[in-house]
VMD Tcl script that draws the C-alpha trace (Angstrom):
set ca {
  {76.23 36.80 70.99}
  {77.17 39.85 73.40}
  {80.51 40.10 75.22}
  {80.35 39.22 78.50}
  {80.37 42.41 80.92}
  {83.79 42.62 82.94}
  {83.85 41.85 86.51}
  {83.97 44.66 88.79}
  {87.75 45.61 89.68}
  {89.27 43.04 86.81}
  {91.81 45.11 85.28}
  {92.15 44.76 81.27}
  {95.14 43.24 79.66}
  {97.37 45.86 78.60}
  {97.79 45.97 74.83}
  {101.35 46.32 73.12}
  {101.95 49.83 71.97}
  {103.85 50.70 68.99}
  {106.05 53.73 69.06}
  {105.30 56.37 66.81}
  {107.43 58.53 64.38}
  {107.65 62.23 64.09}
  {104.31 62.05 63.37}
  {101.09 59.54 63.96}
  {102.24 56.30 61.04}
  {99.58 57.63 58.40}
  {96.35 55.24 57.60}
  {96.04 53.40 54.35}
  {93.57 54.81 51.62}
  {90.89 52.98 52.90}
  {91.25 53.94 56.55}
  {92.74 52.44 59.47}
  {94.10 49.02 59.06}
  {91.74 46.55 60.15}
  {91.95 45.46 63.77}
  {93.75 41.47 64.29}
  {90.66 38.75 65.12}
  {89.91 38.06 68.52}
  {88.61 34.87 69.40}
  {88.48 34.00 73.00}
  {87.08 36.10 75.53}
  {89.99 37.52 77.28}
  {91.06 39.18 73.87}
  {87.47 40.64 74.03}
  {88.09 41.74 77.27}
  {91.00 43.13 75.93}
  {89.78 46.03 74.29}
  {88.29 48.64 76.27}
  {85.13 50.78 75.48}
  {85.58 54.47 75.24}
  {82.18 55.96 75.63}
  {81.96 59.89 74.29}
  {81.69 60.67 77.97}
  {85.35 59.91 78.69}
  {86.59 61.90 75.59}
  {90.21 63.20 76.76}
  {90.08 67.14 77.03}
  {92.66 67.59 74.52}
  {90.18 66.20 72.38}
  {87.14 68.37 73.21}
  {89.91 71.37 72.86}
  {90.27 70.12 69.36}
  {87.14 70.37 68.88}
  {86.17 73.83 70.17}
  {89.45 74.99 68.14}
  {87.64 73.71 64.75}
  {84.45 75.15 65.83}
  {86.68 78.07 66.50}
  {88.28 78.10 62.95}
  {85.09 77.56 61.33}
  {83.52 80.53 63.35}
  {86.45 82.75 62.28}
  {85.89 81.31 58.46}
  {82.58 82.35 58.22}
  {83.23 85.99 59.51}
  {86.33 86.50 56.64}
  {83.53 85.20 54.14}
  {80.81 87.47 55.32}
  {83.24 90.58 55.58}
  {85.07 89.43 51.97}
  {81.99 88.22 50.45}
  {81.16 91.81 48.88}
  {84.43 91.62 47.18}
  {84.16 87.59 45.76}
  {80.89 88.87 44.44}
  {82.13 91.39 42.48}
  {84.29 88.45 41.12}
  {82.29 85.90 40.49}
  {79.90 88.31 39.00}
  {82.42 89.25 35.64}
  {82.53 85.56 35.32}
  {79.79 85.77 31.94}
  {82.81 88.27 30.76}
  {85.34 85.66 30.31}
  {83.76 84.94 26.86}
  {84.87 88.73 25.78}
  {88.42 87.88 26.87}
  {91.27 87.05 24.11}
  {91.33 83.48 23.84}
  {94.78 83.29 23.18}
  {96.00 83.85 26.49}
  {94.05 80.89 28.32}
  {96.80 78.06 26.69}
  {99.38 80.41 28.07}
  {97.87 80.78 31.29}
  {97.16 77.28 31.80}
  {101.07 76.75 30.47}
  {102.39 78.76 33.17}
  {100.66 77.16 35.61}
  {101.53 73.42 34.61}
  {105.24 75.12 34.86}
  {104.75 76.44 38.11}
  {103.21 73.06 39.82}
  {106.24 71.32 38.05}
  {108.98 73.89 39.40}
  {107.58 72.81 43.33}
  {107.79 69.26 42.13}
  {111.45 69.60 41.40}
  {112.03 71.50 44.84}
  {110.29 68.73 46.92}
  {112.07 65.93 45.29}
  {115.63 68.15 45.86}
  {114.54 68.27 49.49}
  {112.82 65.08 49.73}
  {116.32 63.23 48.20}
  {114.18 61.05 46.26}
  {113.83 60.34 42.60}
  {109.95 59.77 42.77}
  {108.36 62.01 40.82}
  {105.27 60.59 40.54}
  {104.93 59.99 44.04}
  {106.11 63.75 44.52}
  {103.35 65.19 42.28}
  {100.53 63.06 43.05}
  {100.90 63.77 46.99}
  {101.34 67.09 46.29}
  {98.72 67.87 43.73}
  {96.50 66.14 46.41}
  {97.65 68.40 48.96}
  {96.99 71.26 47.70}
  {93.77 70.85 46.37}
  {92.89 69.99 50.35}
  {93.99 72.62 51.25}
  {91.78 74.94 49.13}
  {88.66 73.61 50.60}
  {89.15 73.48 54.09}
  {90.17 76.55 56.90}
  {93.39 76.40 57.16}
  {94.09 74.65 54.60}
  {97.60 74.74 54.68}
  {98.66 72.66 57.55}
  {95.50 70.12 56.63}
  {97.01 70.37 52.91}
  {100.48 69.44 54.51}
  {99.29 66.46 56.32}
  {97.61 64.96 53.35}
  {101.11 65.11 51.54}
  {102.75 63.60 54.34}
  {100.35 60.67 54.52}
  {100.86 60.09 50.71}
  {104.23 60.42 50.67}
  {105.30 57.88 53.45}
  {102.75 55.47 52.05}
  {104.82 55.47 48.94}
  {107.91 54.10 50.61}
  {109.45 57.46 51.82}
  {110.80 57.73 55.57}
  {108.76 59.31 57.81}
  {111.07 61.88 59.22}
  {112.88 62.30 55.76}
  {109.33 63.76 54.34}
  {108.59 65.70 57.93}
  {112.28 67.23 57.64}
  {111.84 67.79 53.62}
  {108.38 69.28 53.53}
  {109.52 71.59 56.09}
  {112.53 72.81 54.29}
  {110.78 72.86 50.56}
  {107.95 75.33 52.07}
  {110.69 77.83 54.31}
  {112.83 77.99 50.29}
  {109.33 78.71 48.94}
  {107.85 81.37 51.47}
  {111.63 83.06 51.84}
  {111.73 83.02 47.81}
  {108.13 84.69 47.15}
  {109.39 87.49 49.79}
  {112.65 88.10 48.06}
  {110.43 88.89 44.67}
  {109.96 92.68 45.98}
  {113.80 92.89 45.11}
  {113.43 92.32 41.19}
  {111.40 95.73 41.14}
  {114.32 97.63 43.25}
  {115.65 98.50 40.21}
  {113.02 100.45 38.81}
  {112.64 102.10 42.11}
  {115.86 103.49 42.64}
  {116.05 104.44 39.02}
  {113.05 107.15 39.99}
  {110.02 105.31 38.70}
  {107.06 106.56 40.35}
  {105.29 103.28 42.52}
  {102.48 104.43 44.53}
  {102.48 104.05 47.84}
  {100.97 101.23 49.09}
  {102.66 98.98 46.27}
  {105.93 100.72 47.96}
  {105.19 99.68 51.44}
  {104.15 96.30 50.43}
  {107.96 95.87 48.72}
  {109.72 97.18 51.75}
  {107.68 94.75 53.93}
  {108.71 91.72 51.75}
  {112.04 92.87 51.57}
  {112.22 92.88 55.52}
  {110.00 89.17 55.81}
  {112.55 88.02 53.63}
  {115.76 89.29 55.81}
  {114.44 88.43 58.84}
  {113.21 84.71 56.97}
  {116.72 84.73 55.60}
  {118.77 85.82 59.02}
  {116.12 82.39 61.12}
  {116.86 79.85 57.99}
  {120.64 80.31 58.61}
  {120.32 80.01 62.56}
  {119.09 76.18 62.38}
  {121.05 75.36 59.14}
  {124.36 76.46 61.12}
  {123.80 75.72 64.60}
  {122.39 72.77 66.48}
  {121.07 74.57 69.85}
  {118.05 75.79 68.71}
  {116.90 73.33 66.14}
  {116.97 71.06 69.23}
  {115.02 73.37 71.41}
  {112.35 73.40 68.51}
  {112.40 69.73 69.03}
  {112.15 69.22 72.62}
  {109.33 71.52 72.55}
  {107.68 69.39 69.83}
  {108.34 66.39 71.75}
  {107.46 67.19 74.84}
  {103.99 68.58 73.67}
  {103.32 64.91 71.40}
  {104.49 62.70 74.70}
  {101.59 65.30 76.62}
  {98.91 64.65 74.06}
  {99.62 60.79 73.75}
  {100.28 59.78 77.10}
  {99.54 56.77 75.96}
  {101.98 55.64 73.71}
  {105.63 55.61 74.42}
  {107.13 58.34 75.11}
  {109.76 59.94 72.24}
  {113.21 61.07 73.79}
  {114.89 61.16 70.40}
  {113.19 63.50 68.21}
  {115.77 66.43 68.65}
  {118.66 64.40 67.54}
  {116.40 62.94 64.66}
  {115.92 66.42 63.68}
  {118.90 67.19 63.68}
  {120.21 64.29 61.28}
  {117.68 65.29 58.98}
  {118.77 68.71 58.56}
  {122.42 67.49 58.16}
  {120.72 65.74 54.62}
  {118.88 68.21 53.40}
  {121.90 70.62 54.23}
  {124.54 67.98 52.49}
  {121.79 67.64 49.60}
  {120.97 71.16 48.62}
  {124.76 72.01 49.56}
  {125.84 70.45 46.31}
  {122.39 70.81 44.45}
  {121.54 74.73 45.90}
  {121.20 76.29 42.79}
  {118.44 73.84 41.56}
  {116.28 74.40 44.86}
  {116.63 78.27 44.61}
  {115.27 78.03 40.65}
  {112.59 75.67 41.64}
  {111.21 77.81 43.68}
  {111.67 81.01 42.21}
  {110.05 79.20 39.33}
  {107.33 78.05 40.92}
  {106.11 81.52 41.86}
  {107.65 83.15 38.48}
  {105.45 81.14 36.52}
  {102.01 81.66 38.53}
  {102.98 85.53 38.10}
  {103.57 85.11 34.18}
  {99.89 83.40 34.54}
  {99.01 86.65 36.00}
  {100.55 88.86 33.65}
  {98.59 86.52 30.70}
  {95.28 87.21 32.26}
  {95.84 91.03 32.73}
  {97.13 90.84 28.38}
  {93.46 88.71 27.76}
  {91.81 91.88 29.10}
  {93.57 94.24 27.15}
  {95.46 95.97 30.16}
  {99.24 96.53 29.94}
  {100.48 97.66 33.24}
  {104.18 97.95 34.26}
  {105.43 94.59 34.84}
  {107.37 95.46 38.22}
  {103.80 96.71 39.50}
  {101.94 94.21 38.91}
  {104.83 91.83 40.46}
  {104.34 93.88 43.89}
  {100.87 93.42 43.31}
  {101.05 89.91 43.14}
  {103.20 89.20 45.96}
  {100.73 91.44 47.87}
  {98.12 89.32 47.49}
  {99.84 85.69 47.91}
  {100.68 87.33 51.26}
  {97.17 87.87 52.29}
  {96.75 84.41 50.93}
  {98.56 82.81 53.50}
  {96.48 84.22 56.26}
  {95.36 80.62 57.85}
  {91.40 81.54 58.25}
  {89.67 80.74 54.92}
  {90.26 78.01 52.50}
  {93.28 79.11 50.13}
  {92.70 82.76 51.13}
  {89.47 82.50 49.17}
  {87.99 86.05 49.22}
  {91.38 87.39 51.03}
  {92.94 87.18 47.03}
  {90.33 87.92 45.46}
  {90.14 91.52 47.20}
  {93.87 91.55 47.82}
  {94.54 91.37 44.10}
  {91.76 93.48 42.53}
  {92.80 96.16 44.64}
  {96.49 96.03 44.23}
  {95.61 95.36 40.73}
  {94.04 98.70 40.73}
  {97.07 100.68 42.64}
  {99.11 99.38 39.61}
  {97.30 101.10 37.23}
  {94.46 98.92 35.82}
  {91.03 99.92 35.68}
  {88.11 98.67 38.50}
  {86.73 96.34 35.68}
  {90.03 94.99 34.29}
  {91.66 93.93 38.00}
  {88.32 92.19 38.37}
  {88.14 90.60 35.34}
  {92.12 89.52 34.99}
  {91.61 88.34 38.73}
  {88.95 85.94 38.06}
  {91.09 84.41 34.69}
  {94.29 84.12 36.75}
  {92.15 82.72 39.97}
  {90.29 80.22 37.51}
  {93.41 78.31 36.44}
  {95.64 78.91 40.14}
  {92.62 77.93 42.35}
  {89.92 76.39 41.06}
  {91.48 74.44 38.23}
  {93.98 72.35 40.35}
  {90.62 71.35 42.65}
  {89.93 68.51 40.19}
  {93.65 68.01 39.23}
  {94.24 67.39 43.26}
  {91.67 64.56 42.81}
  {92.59 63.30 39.80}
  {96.67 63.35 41.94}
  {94.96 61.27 44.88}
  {93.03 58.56 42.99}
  {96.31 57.79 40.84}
  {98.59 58.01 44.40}
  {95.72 55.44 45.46}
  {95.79 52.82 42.59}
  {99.75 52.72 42.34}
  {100.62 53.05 46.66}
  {97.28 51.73 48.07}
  {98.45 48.56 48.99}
  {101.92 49.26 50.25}
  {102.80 49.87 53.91}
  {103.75 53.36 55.18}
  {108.10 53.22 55.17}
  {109.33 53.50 58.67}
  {110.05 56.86 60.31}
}
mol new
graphics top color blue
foreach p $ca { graphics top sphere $p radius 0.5 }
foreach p [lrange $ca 0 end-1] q [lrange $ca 1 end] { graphics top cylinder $p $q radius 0.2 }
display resetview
C-alpha cells in the first residue's frame, strides 16, 4: 500500500538529530544501520523524500571534484604510461632474477608494515594490535586503488578503528600524529648520506638536490610539528577552521563548538604518551621506511647491481616523494618513473633500475593489495557486530 501524499503546507515532524564527532560516526560493515520501523502514518510522514533534483550544492561540488580527480588521474596515466610500460614489460625477467633475494624482500617488507603498526598503537595509546594492523593493512591497500588514495586510505582506517572500540577523536588525533612522525622521518633520511657527502664522495646532481630538498621538508616539517606540540593558539585556529567548515557542510546537524578544545586534549595525550615512550615512535618509523629501503636494496642485489648504498637511499626517498603526489592511486606510474630514473642517476644500468623496480614494486605495492583484503575481512568477522566507541 502507498504512503499517503502530504497535505499541501503540513510541515514534517522534525526528527531528533544526533551530534556528530570529529568526524561522521563510521557505518557498520554492512552499511548504514538499518532505519527504526515505522508503523503509523505520521512516522511515514516523518521522513522526507529527497529527490536528485534537490541535491545540496556541496554535494554536486563533490561530485565535479571526483570527476575532477579522475580527469587529472587519467592524464598522469597517459603521460606516465610510457614509463609503467617499460615496467611491466621486464616482468617475464623476474624468472632470471636470484631467487634468494625474494624471502628477503618479502622479510623486509613484513618488518616495515610491522614497524607502522608499533607507531600507530604508540600514538593510538592502545594495546590492540590486531585491531591496529587489520585497519591499517585495509587502509592502505584502499588507498592503492583509488586517486588519492591517501586521504580515502585514511578514512577506511578510521572507520575500522572506531568500530573496534577506539574513541573517535583519540584515532582522528593519533592517525594524524603517526603520519606527520612518518612523513617528517622519511625526509630526515637525506641526512644518513651527509656523511659521505661532506667526506668528498662524488653524488650527481640531481641525487644532490633531491637530499638538500629533504633536508629542508624536514626542517621546515620539524620547525610546524613543534609549533602545535608547544603552543595552543594555532592548533585551535586549525580547529575552528575545521569546525566551522563541518557546521557549513552539515547545516543540518548540530552544530560543533568544541572541537578546538577537543583537539587540544588530544594532543596533550599523544604529547604525555610519546613524551615518555619518544624513542619507540622515532624507531617505528624510521623502521618502517628503513626496512622498505633494505627491500629495495634486495631487489637491486637479485639483479646483480651493487650501487652505493647512500645513492640508492636518495634515490629512494626521491621517489616515495613523488609518491605522495595525491593524483594517481599510490603514485602508480609517478614511482615507477621516479625510481627507474633515480635508479639510473645512482649508477645502475637502464635495464637493471627497471628490472629491480618492478621486484621491489611487486612486494611494496601490489603484494599488500590482497593482504589489505585479507586485513578487512578478519577486522569484519572479529568487530562487525560491535558499535563504533564514542568520539
Amino acid at each position: 500500500m502507498s504512503e499517503p501524499e502530504r497535505p499541501t503546507g503540513q510541515a514534517s515532524p522534525a526528527e531528533p538529530q544526533h551530534p556528530t564527532g570529529l568526524a561522521a560516526e563510521p557505518e557498520g560493515p554492512n552499511g548504514p544501520a538499518p532505519a527504526e520501523p515505522r508503523g503509523t502514518a505520521d512516522q511515514a510522514l516523518a521522513e522526507p523524500e529527497h529527490p536528485i533534483r534537490d541535491a545540496p550544492a556541496t554535494d554536486r561540488r563533490a561530485i565535479w571534484g571526483r570527476l575532477t580527480l579522475l580527469l587529472l588521474t587519467l592524464i598522469a596515466l597517459y603521460v606516465l604510461w610510457p614509463s609503467l610500460l617499460k615496467v611491466f614489460q621486464a616482468w617475464p625477467e623476474l624468472v632470471t632474477l636470484n631467487p634468494v633475494w625474494f624471502p628477503v624482500m618479502l622479510a623486509a617488507e613484513v618488518a616495515s608494515f610491522a614497524c607502522i603498526w608499533l607507531l600507530q598503537r604508540l600514538a593510538l595509546r592502545t594495546e590492540q594490535w590486531f585491531a591496529v594492523a587489520t585497519s591499517q593493512l585495509a587502509g592502505n591497500a584502499f588507498s592503492r586503488i583509488v586517486p588519492g588514495g591517501a586521504a580515502a586510505g585514511g578514512a577506511i582506517s578510521y572507520r575500522l578503528l572506531v568500530t573496534a572500540g577506539i574513541p573517535a577523536a583519540t584515532v582522528g588525533t593519533g592517525l594524524a600524529a603517526a603520519s606527520i612522525i612518518s612523513t617528517a622521518t622519511l625526509f630526515s633520511l637525506p641526512l644518513l648520506a651527509l656523511p659521505a657527502v661532506l667526506a668528498g664522495r662524488p653524488v650527481p646532481s640531481g641525487l644532490a638536490q633531491s637530499a638538500w630538498l629533504g633536508a629542508g621538508v624536514f626542517v621546515l616539517a620539524l620547525a610546524v610539528g613543534a609549533v602545535f606540540i608547544t603552543t595552543d593558539g594555532p592548533l585551535r585556529a586549525v580547529g575552528r577552521a575545521i569546525q566551522a567548515v563541518r557546521n557549513r557542510l552539515r547545516r543540518k546537524g548540530e552544530p560543533h563548538t568544541d572541537l578546538p578544545e577537543r583537539l587540544v586534549a588530544e594532543r596533550d595525550h599523544v604529547r604525555s604518551t610519546l613524551g615518555r615512550r619518544w624513542w619507540e615512535a622515532l624507531l617505528s618509523a624510521l623502521g618502517n621506511w628503513l626496512f622498505d629501503y633494505l627491500a629495495l636494496l634486495a631487489a637491486l642485489a637479485a639483479v646483480g647491481s651493487q650501487p652505493r648504498p647512500t645513492l640508492v637511499l636518495l634515490a629512494y626517498v626521491a621517489s616515495m616523494v613523488l609518491g605522495m603526489i595525491p593524483i594517481t592511486p599510490g603514485g602508480l606510474g609517478f614511482v615507477e618513473a621516479g625510481l627507474t630514473a633515480t635508479l639510473h642517476l645512482a649508477g645502475v644500468s637502464t635495464p637493471d633500475a627497471v628490472l629491480a623496480t618492478l621486484a621491489y614494486r611487486l612486494v611494496s605495492y601490489w603484494l599488500p593489495l590482497p593482504a589489505g583484503l585479507i586485513g578487512a575481512t578478519l577486522h569484519r568477522r572479529r568487530f562487525g557486530d560491535r558499535e563504533a566507541a564514542p568520539a
